[in-house]
C-alpha positions as CSV (number, residue, x, y, z in Angstrom):
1,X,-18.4,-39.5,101.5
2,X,-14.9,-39.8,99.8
3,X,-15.8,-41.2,96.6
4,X,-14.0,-44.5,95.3
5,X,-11.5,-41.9,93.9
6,X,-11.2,-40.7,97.1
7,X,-11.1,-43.8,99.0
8,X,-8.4,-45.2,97.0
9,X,-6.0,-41.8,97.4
10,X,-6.4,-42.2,100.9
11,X,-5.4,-45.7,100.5
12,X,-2.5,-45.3,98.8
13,X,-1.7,-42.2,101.2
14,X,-2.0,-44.6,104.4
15,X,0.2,-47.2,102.6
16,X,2.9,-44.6,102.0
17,X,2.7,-44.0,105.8
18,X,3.3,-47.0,107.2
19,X,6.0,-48.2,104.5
20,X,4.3,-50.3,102.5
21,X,5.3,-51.1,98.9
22,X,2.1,-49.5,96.5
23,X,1.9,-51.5,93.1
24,X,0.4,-50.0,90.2
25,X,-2.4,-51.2,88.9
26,X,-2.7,-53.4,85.8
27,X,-2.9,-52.3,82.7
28,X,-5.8,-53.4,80.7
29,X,-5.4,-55.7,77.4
30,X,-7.8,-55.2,74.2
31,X,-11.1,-56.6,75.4
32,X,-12.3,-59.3,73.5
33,X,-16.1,-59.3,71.6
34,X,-18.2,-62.0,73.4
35,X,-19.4,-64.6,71.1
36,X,-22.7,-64.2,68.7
37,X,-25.4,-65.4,70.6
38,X,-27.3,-68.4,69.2
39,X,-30.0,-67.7,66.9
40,X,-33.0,-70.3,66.3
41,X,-36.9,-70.3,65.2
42,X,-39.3,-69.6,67.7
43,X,-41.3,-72.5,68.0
44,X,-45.2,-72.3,67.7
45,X,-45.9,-73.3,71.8
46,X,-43.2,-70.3,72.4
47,X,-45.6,-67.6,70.4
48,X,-47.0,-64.3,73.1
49,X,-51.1,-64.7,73.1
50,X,-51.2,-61.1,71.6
51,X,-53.2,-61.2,68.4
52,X,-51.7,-59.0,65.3
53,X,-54.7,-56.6,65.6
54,X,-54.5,-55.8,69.0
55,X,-51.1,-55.5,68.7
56,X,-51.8,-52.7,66.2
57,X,-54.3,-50.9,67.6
58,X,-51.9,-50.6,70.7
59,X,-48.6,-49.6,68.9
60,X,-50.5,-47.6,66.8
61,X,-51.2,-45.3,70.1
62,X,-47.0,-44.1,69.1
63,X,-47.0,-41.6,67.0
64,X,-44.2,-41.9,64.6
65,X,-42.1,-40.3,61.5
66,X,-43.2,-40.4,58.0
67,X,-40.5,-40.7,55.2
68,X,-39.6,-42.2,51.9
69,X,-37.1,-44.4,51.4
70,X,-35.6,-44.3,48.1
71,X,-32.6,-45.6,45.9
72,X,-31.7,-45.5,42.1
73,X,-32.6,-48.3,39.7
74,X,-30.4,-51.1,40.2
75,X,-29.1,-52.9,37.6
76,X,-31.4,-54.1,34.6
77,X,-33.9,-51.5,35.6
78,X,-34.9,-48.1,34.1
79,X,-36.6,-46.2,37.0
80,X,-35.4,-46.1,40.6
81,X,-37.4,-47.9,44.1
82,X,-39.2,-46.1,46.8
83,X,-42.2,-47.1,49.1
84,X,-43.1,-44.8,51.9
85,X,-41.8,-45.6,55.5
86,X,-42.8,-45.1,59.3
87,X,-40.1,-47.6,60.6
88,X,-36.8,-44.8,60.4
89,X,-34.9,-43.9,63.1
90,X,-31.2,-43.0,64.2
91,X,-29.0,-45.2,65.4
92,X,-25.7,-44.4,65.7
93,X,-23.7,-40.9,66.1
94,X,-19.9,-42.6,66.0
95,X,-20.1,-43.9,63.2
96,X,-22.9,-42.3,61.7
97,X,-25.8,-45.0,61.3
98,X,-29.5,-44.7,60.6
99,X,-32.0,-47.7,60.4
100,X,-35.6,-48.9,58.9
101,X,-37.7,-51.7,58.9
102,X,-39.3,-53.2,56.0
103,X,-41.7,-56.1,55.4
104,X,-40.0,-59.4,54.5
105,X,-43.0,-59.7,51.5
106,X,-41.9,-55.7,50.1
107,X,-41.6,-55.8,46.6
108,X,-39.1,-52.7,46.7
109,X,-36.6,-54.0,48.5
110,X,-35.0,-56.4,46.3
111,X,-34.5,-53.2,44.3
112,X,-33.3,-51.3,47.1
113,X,-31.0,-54.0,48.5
114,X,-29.7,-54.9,44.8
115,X,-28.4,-51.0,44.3
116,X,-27.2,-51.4,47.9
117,X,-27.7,-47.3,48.7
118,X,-30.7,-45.5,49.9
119,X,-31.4,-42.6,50.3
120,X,-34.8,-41.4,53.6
121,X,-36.7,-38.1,52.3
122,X,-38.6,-37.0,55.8
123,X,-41.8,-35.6,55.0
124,X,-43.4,-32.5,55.7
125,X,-47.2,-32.5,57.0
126,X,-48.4,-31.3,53.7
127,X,-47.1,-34.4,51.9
128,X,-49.6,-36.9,52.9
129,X,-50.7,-37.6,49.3
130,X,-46.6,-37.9,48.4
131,X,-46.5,-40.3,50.7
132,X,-49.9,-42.2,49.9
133,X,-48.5,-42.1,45.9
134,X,-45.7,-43.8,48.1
135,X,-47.7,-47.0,50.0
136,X,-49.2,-47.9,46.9
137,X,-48.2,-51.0,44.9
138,X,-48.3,-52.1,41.2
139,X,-47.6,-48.6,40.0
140,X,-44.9,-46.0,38.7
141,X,-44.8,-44.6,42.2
142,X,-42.6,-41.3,40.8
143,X,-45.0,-40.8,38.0
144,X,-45.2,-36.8,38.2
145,X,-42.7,-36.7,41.1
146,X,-40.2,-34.0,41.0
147,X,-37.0,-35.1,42.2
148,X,-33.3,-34.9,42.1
149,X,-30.1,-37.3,42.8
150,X,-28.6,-37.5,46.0
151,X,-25.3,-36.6,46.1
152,X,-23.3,-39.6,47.0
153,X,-25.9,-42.6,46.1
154,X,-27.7,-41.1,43.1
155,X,-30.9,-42.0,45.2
156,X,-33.8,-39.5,44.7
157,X,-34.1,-36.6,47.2
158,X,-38.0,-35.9,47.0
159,X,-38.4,-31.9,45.8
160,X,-40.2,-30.5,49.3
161,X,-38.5,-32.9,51.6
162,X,-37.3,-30.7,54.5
163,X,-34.9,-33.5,54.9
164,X,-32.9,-35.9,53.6
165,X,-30.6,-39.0,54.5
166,X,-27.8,-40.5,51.8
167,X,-27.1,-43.6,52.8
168,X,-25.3,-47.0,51.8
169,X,-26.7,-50.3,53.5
170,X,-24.1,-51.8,56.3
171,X,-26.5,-54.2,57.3
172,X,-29.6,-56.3,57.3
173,X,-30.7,-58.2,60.2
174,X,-34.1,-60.2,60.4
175,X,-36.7,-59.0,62.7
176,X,-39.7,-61.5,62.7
177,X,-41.9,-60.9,59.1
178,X,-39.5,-57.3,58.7
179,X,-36.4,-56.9,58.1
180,X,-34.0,-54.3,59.9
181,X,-32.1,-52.3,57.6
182,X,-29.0,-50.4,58.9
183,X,-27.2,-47.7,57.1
184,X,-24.4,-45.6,57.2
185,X,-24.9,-42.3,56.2
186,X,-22.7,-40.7,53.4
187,X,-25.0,-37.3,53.4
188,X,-27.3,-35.5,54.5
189,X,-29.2,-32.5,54.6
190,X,-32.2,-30.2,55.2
191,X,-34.1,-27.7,53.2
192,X,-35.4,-24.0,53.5
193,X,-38.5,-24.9,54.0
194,X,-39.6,-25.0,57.9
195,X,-42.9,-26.4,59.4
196,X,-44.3,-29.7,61.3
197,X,-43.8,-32.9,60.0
198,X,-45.9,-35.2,58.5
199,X,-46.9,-37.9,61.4
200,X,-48.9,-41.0,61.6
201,X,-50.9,-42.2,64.5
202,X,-53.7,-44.4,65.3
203,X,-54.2,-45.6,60.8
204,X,-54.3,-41.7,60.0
205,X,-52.0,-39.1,59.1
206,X,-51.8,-35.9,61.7
């Protein structure tokens, strides 16, 4: 089998042969970005018949990532947002873009998306209680926290962190009661310390 390279060479070769004019092919103009696609509510008869629970329990069958997601205290307050986060993953490599998901009810992130930079602490598996201090509500969460800033957004970078993320939101897209966060990273980093990660899966930490 030639190949559609090597089809067309013999093509052109054969052309040659019997005295045919060959015409180069055409060049290519800028390709054009297709249009948004429409966006509307999903009506109540359009809902899937998966109930929320079940819905958990399945998902919950993924293991996934623990981090915090932190920034610095925007403006008119005196100490900076976090709340701990399973939703993180990479997104981009060219340009550089990470993303998270965060409940469309979150108290923290009105802070986060009012100092518009963030910076994700990954957690090691011995930072379950971190990370618990983290999920909790109604409460100095960095009460007794040792921190310091990150180096381009000022965001905290969580002492014992093996590694961290320094980001400034690019984006924020809705995603049914979350919303999806996309950020492009300014810095980033990992510590000495080596060992497993701290993971979640089926309600527990492993």
């Amino acid at each position: 089998m030639l190949g559609q390279a090597g089809m067309a060479a013999a093509a052109v070769r054969y052309l040659r042969s019997v005295g045919a004019p060959t015409v180069a092919p055409p060049v290519a103009g800028p390709v054009e970005a297709l249009p948004p696609p429409s966006l509307r509510a999903v009506g109540e008869d359009e809902r899937a018949p998966v109930a929320p629970a079940e819905f958990r329990r399945v998902l919950g069958n993924f293991a996934t990532g623990v981090t915090v997601i932190t920034a610095p205290p925007a403006e008119g307050e005196t100490t900076p947002a976090g709340f701990a986060c399973q939703s993180f993953a990479a997104l981009s490599l060219d340009p550089p873009l990470v993303v998270f998901m965060v409940g469309r009810t979150s108290r923290t992130w009105p802070l986060i998306a009012r100092a518009g930079v963030f910076c994700v602490n990954v957690l090691a598996a011995d930072q379950a209680e971190l990370c618990r201090g983290f999920a909790m509500s109604g409460t100095n969460k960095f009460a007794g926290v040792t921190y310091n800033p990150a180096p381009a957004s000022g965001s905290p970078r969580l002492a014992g962190a093996p590694a961290w993320v320094d980001c400034t939101i690019q984006a924020v897209h809705t995603g049914g009661d979350h919303l999806i966060v996309v950020g492009r990273v300014d810095a980033l980093g990992t510590s000495e310390r080596d060992g497993p990660p701290l993971l979640f899966h089926r309600g527990r930490f492993v």
